[in-house]
N, C-alpha and C positions, 0 to 999 in steps of 0.2 A: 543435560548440558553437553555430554559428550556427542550425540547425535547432533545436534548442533554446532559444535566445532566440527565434527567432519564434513557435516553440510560444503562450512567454508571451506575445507582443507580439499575436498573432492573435486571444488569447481575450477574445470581448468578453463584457462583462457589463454587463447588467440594471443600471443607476445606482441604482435602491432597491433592488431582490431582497438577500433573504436569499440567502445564498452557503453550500453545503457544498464542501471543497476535502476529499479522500479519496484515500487510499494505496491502491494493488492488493493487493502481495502480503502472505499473510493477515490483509487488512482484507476486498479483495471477492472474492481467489483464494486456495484454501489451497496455498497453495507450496511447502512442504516434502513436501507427501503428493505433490503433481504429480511434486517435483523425485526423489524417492525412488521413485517406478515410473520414469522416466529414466533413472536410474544404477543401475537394478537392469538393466534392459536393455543394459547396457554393462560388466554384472559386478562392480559397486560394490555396497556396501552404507551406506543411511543411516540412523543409530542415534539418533535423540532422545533423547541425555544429558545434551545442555545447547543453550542458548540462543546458536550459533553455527549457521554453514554448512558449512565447507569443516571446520571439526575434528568434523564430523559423520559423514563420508562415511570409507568402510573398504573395503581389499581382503574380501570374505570367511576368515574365521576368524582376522584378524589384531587386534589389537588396541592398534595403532598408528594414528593417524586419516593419512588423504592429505596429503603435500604441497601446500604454497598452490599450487603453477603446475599440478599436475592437476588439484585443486577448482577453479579458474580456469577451467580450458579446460574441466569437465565444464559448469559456471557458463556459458561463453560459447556454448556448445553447446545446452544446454537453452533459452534466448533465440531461438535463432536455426529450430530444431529441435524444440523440444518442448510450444509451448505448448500441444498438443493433451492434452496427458496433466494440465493443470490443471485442477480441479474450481470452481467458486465457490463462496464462502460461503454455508453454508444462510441464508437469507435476507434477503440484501443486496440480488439485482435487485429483491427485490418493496419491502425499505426506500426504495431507491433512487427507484425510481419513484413511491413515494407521494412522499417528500419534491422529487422535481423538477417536481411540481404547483405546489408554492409558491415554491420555491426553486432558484434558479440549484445547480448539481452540475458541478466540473468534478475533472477526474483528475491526480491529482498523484503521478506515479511516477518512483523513481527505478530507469532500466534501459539496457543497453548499447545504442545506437544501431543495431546492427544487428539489435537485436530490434524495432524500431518495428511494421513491417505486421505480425508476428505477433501483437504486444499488441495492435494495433489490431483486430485480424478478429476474437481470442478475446473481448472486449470487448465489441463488435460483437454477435457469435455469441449471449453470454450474459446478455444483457438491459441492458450497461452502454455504453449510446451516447451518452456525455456529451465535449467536450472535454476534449482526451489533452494533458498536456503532461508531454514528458520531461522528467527533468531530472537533475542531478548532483549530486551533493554536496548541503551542506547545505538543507531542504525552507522554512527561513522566510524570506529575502528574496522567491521566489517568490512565499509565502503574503501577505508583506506587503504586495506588488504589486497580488494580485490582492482584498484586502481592501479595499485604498485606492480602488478601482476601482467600490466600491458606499458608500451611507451606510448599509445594512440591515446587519444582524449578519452575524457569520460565523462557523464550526466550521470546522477540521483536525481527521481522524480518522488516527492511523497507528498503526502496531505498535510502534516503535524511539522509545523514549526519547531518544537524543541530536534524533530532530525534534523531538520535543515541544518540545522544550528549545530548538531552535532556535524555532521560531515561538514559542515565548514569551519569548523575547530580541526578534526584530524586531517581531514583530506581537501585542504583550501583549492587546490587544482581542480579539482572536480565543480564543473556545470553543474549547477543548484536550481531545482524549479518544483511551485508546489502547484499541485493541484488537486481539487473536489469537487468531484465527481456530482453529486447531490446537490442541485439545484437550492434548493430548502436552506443547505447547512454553507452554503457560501456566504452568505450577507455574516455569518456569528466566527467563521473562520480567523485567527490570529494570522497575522500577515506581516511580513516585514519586504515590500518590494524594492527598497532602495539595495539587501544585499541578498534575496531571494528572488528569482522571476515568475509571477505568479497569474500563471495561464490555465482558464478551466475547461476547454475545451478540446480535446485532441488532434484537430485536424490544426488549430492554432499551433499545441504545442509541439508536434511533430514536426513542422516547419522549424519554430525555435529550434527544438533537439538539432536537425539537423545542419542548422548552420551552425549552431555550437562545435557540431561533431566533424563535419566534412568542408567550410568556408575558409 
């Protein structure tokens, strides 16, 4: 927990810059295609029938999804082990890097502590070398933190509706937009577009961003 609050405490930011604050998993990595060559390698099978993790994942020909403490430990394994088998999102390094010409980018992921250097190298690796900050649980006090921190606008982009929803409880000011990455898991995705703007593609939503951020 303490490396995690320094995470946030270390990020400094640009006093005017526009600020994008951005989710990893499929927002800039698609994580369930990652996470599914993973646990096919370990004899699992993962089925995209719905809008979960761990009631995804199957012995072969069973049709009974895993217990939470094996999805767990497949979950805490793939972190620690498997970031190599994650793809990025078709075009987020190149979004990314236009938009942190003008504007501050930093990474707002929520992931197990002992996956840090892994997220950090694949990141790294894949064009997204912006500051990393872990984090847990709920994504808007962080957001709020790090919004307060500029007078320029700001966007949060994640996949998972309960952030949305947080950062628009702390940090109402802040640009909200969800996106999923994963073809597959969009049709089962929770969505609330009347106070979320819910764009799946990044050439789309980099537009959006920047008239949020620069109009």
């Amino acid at each position: 927990m303490e490396q995690r609050y320094s995470d946030l405490q270390a990020c400094a930011i640009t006093p005017t810059a526009p600020l994008v604050i951005v989710d990893v998993d499929e927002v800039l990595a698609q994580f369930m295609r990652g996470f599914g060559v993973f646990v096919a390698r370990h004899g699992f099978e993962l089925r995209v029938d719905r809008f979960a993790l761990f009631q995804n994942l199957y012995r072969p020909g069973e049709t009974e999804h895993l217990d939470l403490i094996a999805g767990k430990a497949l979950f805490d394994d793939f972190f620690r082990d498997g970031a190599d088998d994650l793809i990025p999102a078709i075009g987020a390094a190149d979004a990314l890097a236009d938009l942190s010409t003008r504007a501050e980018v930093v990474i707002l992921t929520n992931a197990p502590e002992h996956g840090r250097l892994a997220r950090a190298k694949w990141l790294k690796t894949h064009g997204f070398d912006y500051p990393l900050i872990i984090n847990s649980g709920p994504k808007g006090p962080p957001a709020a933190q790090l919004a307060a921190r500029t007078s320029g606008r700001a966007v949060f982009i994640d996949d998972l509706l309960p952030q949305l929803e947080s950062v628009a409880e702390k940090a109402p000011d802040v640009g909200r937009f969800q996106m999923v990455s994963d073809e597959r898991l969009r049709p089962f995705a929770p969505s609330a577009p009347d106070r979320h703007v819910r764009i799946d593609e990044w050439p789309r939503l980099k537009a959006a961003i920047e008239e949020r951020l620069f109009a």
